[in-house]
Structure formats: C-alpha cells, structure tokens
N, C-alpha and C positions, 0 to 999 in steps of 0.2 A: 778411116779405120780406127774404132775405139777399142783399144783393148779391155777384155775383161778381167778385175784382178780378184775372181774367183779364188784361184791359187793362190794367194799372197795372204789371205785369212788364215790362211793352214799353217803359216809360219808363224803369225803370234801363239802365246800358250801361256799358261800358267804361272812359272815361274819368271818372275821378274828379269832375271840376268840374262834368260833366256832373250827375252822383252825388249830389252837395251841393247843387247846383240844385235837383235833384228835391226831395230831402229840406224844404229850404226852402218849395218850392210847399205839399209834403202839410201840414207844420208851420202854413203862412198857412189853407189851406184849413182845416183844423182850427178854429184861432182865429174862422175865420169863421164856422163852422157853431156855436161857440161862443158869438158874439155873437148869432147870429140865434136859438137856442135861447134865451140871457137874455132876449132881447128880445120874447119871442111869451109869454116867464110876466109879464114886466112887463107887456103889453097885458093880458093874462087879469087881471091882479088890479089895473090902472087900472080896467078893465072890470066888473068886480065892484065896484067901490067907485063906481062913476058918475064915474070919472073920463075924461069922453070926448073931451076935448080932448088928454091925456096918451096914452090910448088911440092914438089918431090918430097922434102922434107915435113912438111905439112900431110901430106898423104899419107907417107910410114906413118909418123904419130899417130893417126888416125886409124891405119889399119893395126898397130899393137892397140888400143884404146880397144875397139873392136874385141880382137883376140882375149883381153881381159875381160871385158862385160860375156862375150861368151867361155869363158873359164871358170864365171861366177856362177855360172847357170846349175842350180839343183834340180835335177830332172825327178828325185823322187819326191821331192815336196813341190815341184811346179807342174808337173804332172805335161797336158796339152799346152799349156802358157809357155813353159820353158822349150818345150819342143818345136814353138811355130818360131818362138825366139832365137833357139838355134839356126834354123833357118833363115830367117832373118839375114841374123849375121853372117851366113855362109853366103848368103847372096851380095851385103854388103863387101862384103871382103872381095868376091869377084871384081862388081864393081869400081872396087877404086882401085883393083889391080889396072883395067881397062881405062880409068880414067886419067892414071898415071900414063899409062905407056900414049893416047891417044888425044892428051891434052883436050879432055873432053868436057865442057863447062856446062853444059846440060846433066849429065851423069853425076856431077860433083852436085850440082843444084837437085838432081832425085835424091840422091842420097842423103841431102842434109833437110831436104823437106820430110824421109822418111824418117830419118833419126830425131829431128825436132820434134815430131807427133808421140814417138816414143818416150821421146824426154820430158814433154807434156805430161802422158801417161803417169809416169813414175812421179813427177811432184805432187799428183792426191794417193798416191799410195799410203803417207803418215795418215791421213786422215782414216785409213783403213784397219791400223794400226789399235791393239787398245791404249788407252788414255795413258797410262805410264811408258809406253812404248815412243810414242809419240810426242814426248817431253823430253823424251832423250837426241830428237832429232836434232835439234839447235842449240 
C-alpha cells in the first residue's frame, strides 16, 4: 500500500514561515512514527522474553504515540489522506488494545509492519515540500 501524498502539496504555500512550519510538523511527525516503530520491536521482544509487564508498557507508549499522530491529523487540508489515516489509527488503537490484553506477537508484528510502510511514506514527503521548506527539515 503506497500512499499518495496528493494532500501534503496543499500544505506548502507561499509564505515562507508558513513553509518552515510545515517542514517542522513533517520533521515531528517523522520522529513520531520513529518512536512508535522503536516501540512496537521493544514490545515484540519484551514479549518474546516473557517480559509482560514491560510489554504492557511498550504498548501504552505506543498507543498515546498513536493518539498523537492522529491529533495531528488536518482533515481540512488533508482532505481523503487524513481520513483513511484516521482510520488507520482507529484500527491500530484497537489493535494493540487486543494485543496487550492477548499477548499476541502476530498483531504486534501487523501492526509494526503497517506503521513502518507508513513511516516509509512520510520520509519522501520533504522531497514533496518546496525547496525552502525542505532545508528547514534538518
């Protein structure tokens, strides 16, 4: 599943500061999709070592991570993108509700293979970015 980041165009514009704003969001959002990936291999291998209490902790993290990327969500400037992304996350959130309570290593492992494609996605987004936009990423 490739996403298309049709919608993410419509957030550059004109104004410079506007431009560096952007760039900052995509740069946070990144990092976030960053921690949530570390955090779903740490549960996988608390989980594997019987460690279920760490496990557990690993999970929260991951579902507030969750809760934030979808908080960030601009449904008027992302239009369809932001809305399958909602969804997304509402499905992840289920998820690892079930895979907390059911110590389920298959579900941990969807979910972090769906969120790494995700997170994929979002590192050519700068490139999507105009040129000043995109300087401010790093």
């Amino acid at each position: 599943m490739r996403l298309q980041f049709k919608a993410m165009e419509s957030y550059g514009s004109d104004n410079l500061a506007s431009q560096a704003s952007v760039a900052n969001n995509v740069a946070l959002i990144q990092m976030l999709f960053d921690g949530l990936t570390d955090t779903l291999v740490a549960a996988q291998g608390h989980l594997a070592h019987g460690a279920i209490q760490e496990k557990g902790k690993c999970i929260a993290r991951a579902s507030r991570i969750v809760i934030g990327l979808q908080g960030s969500l601009d449904f008027a400037k992302g239009g369809e993108l932001a809305q399958n992304l909602n969804d997304l996350y509402n499905y992840v959130s289920r998820r690892l509700i079930f895979a907390n309570a059911h110590n389920d290593m298959a579900v941990l492992q969807e979910i972090h293979g769906l969120m790494a494609e995700i997170r994929s996605a979002w590192q050519e987004v700068p490139a999507l970015l105009p040129t000043q936009a995109s300087a401010q990423v790093h």
